[in-house]
C-alpha positions, 0 to 999 in steps of 0.5 A: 775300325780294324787298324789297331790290332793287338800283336802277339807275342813273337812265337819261340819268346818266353811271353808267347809260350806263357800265351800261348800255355795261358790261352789254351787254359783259357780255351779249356777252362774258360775261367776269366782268371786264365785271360788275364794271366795270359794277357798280362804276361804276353804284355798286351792287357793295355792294348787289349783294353783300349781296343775293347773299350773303344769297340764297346763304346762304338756299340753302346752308341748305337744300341739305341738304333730301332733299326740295328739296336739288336745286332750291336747289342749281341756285338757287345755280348760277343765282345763280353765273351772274349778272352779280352772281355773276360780279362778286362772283367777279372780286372774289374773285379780284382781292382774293387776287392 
C-alpha cells in the first residue's frame, strides 16, 4: 500500500519553492485553496489524487467491518484533513461552480 508515494519537488527548483511557500500557507491558514495551488504547481495533483482516491476506497470497503468499522472510518476522516484531501475538495468544488 505504501509503494507509490507522491515525489516532491526537487529542493532548490522553482516548483519546490513554490511548495514549499504553498504548503506552509497551507500549514498556516489551513485554507484548502493553499493545497491546491501548492499541489498544482509542485506538479503532483494527479498523483495526489490517485493515491487518495485508491486510500479512500480501501477504507470505504471496510467501513462496514463490526470489528474494525471505526478505525477506518477515522482513516478516512484523516485522509480528509490532509493537504491532499483538502485539494482534492477544492477541486470538487472548483469544477461544479
Amino acid at each position: 500500500m505504501h509503494n507509490n508515494t507522491i515525489t516532491v519537488p526537487e529542493k532548490g527548483t522553482y516548483q519546490w519553492q513554490l511548495f514549499d511557500y504553498w504548503s506552509d500557507e497551507f500549514r498556516t491558514t489551513n485554507a484548502d485553496h493553499s493545497a491546491y495551488i501548492a499541489l498544482n504547481f509542485a506538479g503532483v495533483l494527479d498523483a495526489c489524487r490517485a493515491k487518495f482516491q485508491a486510500l479512500i476506497k480501501h477504507h470505504r470497503q471496510h467501513v462496514a467491518d463490526q470489528v474494525c468499522g471505526q478505525r477506518h472510518s477515522r482513516a478516512i476522516a484523516r485522509l480528509q484533513a490532509t493537504m491532499s484531501g483538502a485539494a482534492m475538495s477544492y477541486e470538487s468544488c472548483f469544477r461544479q461552480h
